[in-house]
C-alpha positions in Angstrom: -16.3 -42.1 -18.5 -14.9 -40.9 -21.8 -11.7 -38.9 -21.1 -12.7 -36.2 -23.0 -15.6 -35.7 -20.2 -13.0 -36.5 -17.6 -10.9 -33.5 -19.1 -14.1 -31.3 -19.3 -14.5 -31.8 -16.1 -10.6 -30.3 -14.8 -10.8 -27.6 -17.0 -14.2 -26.0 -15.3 -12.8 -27.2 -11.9 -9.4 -25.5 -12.5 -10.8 -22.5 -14.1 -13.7 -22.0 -11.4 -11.4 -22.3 -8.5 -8.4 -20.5 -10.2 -10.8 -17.3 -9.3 -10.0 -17.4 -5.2 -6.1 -17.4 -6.1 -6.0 -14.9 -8.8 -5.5 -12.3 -6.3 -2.3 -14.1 -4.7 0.6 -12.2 -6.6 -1.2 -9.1 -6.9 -2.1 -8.4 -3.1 0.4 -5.9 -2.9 -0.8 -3.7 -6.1 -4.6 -4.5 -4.8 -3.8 -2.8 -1.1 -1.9 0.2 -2.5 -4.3 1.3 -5.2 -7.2 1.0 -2.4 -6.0 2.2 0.4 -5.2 -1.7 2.8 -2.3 -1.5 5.1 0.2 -4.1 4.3 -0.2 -6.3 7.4 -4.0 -6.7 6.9 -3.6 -7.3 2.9 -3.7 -11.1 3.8 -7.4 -10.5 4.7 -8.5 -10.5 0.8 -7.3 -14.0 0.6 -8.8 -15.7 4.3 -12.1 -13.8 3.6 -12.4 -15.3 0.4 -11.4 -18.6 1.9 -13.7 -17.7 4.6 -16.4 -17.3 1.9 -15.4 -20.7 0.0 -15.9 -22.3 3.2 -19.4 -21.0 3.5 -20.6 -21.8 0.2 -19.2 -25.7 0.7 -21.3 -25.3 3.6 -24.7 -24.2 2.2 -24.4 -24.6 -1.6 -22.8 -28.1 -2.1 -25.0 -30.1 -0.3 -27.4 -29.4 -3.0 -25.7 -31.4 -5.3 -27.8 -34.1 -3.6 -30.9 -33.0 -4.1 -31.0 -30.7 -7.5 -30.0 -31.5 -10.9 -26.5 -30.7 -11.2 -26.2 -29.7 -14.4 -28.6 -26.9 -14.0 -27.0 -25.9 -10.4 -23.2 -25.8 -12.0 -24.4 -23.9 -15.0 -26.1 -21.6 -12.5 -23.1 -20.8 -9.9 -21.0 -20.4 -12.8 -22.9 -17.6 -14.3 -23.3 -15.9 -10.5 -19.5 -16.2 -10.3 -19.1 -14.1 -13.4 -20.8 -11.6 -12.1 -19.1 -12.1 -8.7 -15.5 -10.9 -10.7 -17.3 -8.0 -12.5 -18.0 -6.9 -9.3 -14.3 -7.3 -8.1 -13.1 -5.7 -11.6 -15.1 -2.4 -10.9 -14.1 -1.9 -7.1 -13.3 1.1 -6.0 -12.2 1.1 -1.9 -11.4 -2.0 0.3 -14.9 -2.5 1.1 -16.3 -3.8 -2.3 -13.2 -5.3 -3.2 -13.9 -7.5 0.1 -17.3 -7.8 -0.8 -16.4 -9.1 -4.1 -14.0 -11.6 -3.1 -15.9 -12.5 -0.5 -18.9 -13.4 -3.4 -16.0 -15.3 -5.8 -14.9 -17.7 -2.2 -19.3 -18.4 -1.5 -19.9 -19.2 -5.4 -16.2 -20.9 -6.5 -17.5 -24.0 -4.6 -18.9 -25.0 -8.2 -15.7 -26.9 -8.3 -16.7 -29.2 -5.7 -19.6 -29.9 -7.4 -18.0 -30.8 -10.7 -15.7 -33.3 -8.3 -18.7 -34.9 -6.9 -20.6 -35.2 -10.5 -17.0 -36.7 -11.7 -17.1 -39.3 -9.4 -20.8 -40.2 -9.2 -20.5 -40.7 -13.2 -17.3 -42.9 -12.6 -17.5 -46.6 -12.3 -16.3 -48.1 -8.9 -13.0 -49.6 -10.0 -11.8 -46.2 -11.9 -13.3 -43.6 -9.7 -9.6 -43.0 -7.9 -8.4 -42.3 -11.7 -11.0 -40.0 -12.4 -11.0 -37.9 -9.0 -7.0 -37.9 -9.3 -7.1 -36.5 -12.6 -10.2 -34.1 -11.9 -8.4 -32.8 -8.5 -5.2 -32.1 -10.3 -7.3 -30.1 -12.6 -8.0 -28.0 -10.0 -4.7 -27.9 -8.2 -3.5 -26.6 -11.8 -5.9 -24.0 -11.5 -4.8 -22.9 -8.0 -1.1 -22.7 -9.0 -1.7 -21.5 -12.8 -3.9 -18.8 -11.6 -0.8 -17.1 -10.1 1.2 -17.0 -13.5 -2.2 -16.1 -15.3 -3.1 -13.1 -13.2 0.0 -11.8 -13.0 0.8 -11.8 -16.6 -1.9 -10.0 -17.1 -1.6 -8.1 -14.8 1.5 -6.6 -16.0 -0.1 -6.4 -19.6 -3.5 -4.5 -18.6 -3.9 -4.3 -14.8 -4.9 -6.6 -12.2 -8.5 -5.4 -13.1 -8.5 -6.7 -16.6 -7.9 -10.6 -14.9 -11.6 -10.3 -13.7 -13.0 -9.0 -16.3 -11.3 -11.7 -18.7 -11.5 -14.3 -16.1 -15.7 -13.5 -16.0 -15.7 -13.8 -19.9 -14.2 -17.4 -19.6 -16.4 -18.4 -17.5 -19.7 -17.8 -19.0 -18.2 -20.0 -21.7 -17.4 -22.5 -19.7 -20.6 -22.5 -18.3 -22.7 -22.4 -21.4 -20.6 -25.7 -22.8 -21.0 -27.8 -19.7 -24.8 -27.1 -19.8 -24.6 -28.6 -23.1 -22.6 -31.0 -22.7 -22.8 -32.4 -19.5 -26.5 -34.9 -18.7 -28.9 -34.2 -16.7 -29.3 -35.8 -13.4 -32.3 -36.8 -11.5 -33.4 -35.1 -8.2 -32.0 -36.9 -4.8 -33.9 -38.0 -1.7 -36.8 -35.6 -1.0 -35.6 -33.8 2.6 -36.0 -30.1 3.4 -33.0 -28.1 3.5 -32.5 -27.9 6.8 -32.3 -31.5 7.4 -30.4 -31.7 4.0 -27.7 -29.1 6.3 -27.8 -31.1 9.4 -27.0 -34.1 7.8 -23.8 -33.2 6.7 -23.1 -32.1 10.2 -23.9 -35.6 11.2 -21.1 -36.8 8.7 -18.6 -35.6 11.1 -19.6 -37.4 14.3 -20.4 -40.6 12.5 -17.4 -41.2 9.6 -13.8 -41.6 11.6 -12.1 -41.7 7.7 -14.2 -38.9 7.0 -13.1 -37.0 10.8 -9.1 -38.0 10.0 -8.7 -36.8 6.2 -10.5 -34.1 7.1 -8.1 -32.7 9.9 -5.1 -33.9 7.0 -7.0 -31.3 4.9 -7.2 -28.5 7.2 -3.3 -29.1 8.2 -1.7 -29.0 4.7 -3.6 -26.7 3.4 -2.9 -24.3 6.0 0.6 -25.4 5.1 -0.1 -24.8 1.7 -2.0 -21.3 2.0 1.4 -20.6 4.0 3.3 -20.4 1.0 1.7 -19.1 -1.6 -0.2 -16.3 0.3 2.5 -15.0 1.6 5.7 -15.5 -0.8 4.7 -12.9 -3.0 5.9 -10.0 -0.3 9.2 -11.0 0.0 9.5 -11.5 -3.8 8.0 -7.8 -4.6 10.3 -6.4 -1.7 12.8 -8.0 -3.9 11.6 -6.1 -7.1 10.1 -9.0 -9.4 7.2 -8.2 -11.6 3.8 -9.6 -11.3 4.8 -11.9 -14.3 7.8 -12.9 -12.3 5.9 -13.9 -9.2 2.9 -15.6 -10.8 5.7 -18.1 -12.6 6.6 -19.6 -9.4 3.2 -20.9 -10.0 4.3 -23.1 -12.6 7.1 -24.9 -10.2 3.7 -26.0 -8.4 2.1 -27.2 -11.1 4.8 -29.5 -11.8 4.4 -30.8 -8.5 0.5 -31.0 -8.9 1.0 -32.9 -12.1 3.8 -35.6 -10.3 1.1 -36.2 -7.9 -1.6 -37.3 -10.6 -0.8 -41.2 -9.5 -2.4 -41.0 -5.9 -5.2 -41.9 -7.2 -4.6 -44.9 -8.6 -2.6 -46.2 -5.9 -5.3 -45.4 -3.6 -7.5 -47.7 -5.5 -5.0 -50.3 -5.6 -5.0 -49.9 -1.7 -1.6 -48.0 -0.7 -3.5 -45.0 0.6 -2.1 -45.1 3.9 1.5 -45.6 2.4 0.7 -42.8 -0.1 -0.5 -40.7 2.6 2.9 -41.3 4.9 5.6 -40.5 2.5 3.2 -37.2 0.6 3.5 -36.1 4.4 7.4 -36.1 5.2 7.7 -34.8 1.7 5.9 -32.1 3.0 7.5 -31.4 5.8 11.1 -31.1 3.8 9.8 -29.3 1.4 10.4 -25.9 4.3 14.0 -26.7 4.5 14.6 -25.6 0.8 12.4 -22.7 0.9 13.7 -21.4 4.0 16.6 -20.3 1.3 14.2 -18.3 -0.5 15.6 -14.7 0.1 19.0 -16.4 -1.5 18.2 -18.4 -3.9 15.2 -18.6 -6.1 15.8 -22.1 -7.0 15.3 -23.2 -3.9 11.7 -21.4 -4.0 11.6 -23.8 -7.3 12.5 -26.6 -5.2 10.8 -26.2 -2.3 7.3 -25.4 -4.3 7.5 -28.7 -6.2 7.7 -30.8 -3.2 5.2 -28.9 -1.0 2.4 -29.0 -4.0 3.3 -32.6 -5.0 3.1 -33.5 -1.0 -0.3 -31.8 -0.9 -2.1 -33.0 -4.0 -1.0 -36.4 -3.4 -2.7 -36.1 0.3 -5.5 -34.4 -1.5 -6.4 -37.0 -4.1 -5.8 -39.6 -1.6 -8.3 -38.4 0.7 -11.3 -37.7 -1.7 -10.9 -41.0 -3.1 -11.5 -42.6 0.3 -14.2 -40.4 1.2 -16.9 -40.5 -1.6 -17.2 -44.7 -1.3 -18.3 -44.0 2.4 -21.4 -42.7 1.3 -22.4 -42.8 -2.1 -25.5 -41.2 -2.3 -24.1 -38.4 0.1 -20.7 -37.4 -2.4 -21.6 -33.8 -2.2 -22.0 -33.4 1.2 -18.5 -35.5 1.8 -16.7 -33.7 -0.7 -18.6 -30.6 0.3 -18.0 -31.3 4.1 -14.2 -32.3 3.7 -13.4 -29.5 1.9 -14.5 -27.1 4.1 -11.5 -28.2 6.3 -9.9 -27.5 3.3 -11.0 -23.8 3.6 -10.2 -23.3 6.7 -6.7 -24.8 6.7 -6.1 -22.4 3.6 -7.8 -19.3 5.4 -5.5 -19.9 8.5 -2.4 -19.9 6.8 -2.9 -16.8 4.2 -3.6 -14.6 7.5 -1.3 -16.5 9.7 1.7 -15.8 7.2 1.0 -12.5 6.0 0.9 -11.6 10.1 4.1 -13.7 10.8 6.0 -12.2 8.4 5.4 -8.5 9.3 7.0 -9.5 12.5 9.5 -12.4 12.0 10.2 -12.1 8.1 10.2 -15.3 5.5 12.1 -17.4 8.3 9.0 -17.1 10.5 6.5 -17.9 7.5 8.9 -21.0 6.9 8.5 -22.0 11.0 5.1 -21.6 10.8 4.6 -23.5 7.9 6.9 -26.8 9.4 4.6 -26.7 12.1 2.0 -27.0 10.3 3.2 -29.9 8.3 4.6 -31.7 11.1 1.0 -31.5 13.2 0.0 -33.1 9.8 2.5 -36.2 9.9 1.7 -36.5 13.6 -1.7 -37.1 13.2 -0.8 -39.5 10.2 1.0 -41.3 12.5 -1.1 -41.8 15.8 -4.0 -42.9 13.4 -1.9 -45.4 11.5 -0.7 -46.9 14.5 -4.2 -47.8 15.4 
């Protein structure tokens, strides 16, 4: 593919996806102005991983069988009216309801990953999902220092309402931009469903990168779901918070190689060292409430660790199945989902009982049942 499609392609993944983190930094200003106790806050962010689960379930799959050009351009413009939604709440219940909406209808992302790599040739298809997926890793991390800048410029309403804007423009150029594709297999929905179920029992790769997904992104939702309490108990600004973002994206953007070792055949070795990054990357941030470079630190590692696991896995998932690349991406990222659900509403519980040294524990366990698993399957 031309890299000016490939770059199309990251920037609506990235933006579409940054919509589930946007609410990261500003959880605290979200639950006071509408009335959410502090120890439940953490709910906004599993339900909408909750709801991006759901939609990889339902919606994905139809990359398969519809034109994806038409679906994209369609979930994009139902997101924007998700966020309008989420801009104009006023209690905890359509707030939920909103969020909830943005987590079903974000999934577009892993749509625009699937299209990415069914356009790609064999030989570059690792390239092109490594620099698609770190698109949308910049989006998750970015979206923190977006919404929180503007957060502190116009309230955290005015970063859905600007964020719904963007993408109905984004929307409208990919329509134009991107070709048309032709229907898939004729099957009825239901069976269209089932098999992607079926994907589970019958694909070990598919079985093992999806427990790695579900492990370090609970890891990952860990961190960045949570570390914005002990930071605003600390007094830093929206703006403040959201820049940590950036320290991940630096991470995200080391990580942009995977996939080209991956199709040079060093996935398992790739996979291995990402992993023990991972896990070191807690010793640093246990220093957090000291040192904010040791947030800096430990945020690199842990988002270059993840992203490098991440690229590495989709890359060895699509070839399995071919003409099934939504349903694999679709299917392996709702491990994904619930890895990231698990940790935002493990931490944000945690920490109202142990403080950022028990988020820290929590998130080396995670990461160490990752490298375990790592290890009994590459011993085989």
């Amino acid at each position: 593919m031309h890299r000016g499609v490939v770059l199309l392609f990251a920037v609506a993944a990235g933006t579409a996806v940054a919509t589930i983190y946007f609410a990261q930094p500003l959880l605290v200003t979200m639950g006071t102005e509408l009335g959410i106790a502090s120890s439940t806050v953490g709910g906004i962010v599993t339900l909408t991983q909750l709801g991006y689960g759901l939609g990889l379930f339902l919606l994905v799959p139809l990359g398969d069988l519809l034109d994806r050009r038409r679906l994209v351009a369609g979930l994009l413009t139902l997101l924007a009216i998700a966020e309008l939604i989420t801009a104009t709440a006023v209690n905890g219940l359509t707030l939920f309801a909103g969020m909830a909406a943005i987590g079903v209808l974000a999934v577009v992302t892993q749509l625009l990953v699937a299209f990415a790599a069914s356009l790609a040739a064999p030989a570059e298809r690792g390239r092109v999902v490594g620099l698609v997926t770190t698109g949308v890793v910049l989006g998750i991390l970015l979206a923190r220092t977006v919404s929180g800048t503007l957060a502190d410029l116009a309230g955290w309403r005015a970063v859905y309402v600007v964020s719904a804007g963007v993408t109905v423009v984004i929307a409208i150029v990919l329509y134009r931009i991107l070709p048309a594709t032709a229907p898939g297999k004729t099957m009825g929905y239901g069976r269209l469903l089932r098999s992607t179920l079926s994907l589970f029992a019958e694909e070990p790769v598919f079985r093992t990168r999806g427990t790695l997904a579900l492990l370090i992104f609970a890891a990952f939702g860990t961190l960045w779901s949570s570390v914005a309490l002990p930071l605003s108990e600390d007094g830093l600004s929206h703006t403040a918070i959201g820049a940590f973002g950036l320290a991940g994206a630096a991470g995200a953007l080391a990580a942009a190689p995977a996939g080209r070792l991956a199709d040079r055949g060093r996935a398992r070795w790739t996979t291995g060292l990402a992993l023990g990054l991972l896990l070191l990357s807690w010793l640093p941030l246990g220093f957090t409430r000291t040192s904010l470079w040791a947030l800096v630190v430990g945020a690199i590692l842990l988002d270059l660790a993840v992203q490098a696991v991440h690229v590495t896995s989709q890359t060895l998932i699509y070839p399995l199945r071919p003409d099934a690349g939504s349903r694999l991406i679709g299917g392996y990222m709702i491990f994904y989902s619930v890895g990231s659900g698990l940790g935002a509403i493990g931490s944000t519980a945690v920490y109202a009982v142990a403080g950022w040294t028990g988020v820290c524990l929590l998130g080396a366990l995670f990461s160490a049942s990752a490298l375990a698993v790592w290890g009994v399957k590459a011993a085989r």
